[in-house]
C-alpha positions in Angstrom: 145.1 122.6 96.9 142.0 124.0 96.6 140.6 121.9 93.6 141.7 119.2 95.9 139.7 119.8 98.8 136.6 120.3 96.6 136.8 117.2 94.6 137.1 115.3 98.2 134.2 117.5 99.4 131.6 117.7 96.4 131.9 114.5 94.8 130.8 112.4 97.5 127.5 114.9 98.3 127.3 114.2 94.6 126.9 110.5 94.6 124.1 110.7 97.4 122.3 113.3 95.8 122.5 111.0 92.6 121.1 108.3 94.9 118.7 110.1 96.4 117.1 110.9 93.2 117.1 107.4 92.0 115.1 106.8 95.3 112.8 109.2 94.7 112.0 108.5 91.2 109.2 106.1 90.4 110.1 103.0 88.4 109.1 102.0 85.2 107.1 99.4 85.0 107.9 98.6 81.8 111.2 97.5 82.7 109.8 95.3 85.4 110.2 91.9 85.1 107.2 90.6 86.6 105.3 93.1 83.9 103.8 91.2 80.5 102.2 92.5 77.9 99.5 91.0 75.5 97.6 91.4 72.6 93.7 91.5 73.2 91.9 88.3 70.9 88.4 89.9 70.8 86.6 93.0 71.9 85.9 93.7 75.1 82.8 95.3 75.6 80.8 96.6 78.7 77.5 97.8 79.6 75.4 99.7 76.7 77.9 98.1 74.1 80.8 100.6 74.9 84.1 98.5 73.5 86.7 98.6 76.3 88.8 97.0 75.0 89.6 96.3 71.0 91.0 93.2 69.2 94.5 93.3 68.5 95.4 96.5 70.7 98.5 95.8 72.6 97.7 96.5 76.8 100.0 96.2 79.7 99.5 93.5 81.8 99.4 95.1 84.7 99.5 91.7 87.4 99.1 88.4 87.0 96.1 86.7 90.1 95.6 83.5 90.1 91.6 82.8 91.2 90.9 80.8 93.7 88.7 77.8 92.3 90.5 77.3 89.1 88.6 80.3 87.6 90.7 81.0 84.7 90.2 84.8 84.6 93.7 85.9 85.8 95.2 88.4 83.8 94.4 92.3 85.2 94.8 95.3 82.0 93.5 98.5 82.4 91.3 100.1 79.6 91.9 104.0 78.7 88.8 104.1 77.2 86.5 103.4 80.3 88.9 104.1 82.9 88.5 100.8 84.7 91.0 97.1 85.3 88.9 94.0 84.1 90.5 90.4 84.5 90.8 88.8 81.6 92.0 84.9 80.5 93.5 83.2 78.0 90.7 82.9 75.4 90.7 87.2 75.6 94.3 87.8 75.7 97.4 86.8 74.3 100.3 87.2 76.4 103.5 88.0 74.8 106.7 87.6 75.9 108.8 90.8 77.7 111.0 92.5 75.0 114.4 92.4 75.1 115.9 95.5 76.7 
């Protein structure tokens, strides 16, 4: 009888502490399915020559913003190696499709 009242007892504080962690937890953005990624055409270089960027490195896009005006710089990646975002278009990126989970 015991056993009993503990199964009807703990398992349901169980299942909301297993919720409340999933709550808590950050999401990957990877599995996101706004999220892109893309393979960088060309270096991308910033003041004093410093390569930001490198041809053929695979980034994260991180969002995709349209420009008002028809500007076609619209894809935002970060860069490790300068620590800053830089909007970038077609001619500089190559978007690839998600990856099948």
């Amino acid at each position: 009888m015991l056993y009993v009242f503990l199964a009807l007892v703990l398992v349901p504080i169980w299942f909301l502490l297993r919720g409340l962690r999933s709550s808590l937890i950050p999401p990957d953005v990877r599995t996101d399915e706004r999220v892109f990624f893309g393979r960088i055409r060309r270096d991308v270089t910033v003041e004093g020559g410093v390569i930001a960027l490198r041809q053929d490195e695979v980034v994260d896009i991180l969002e995709v913003r349209p420009q008002p005006g028809g500007r076609r710089f619209k894809y935002l990646v970060g860069s490790d190696a300068v620590g800053r975002t830089f909007l970038l278009d077609e001619e500089q990126i190559e978007v690839l499709p998600r990856p099948s989970q």
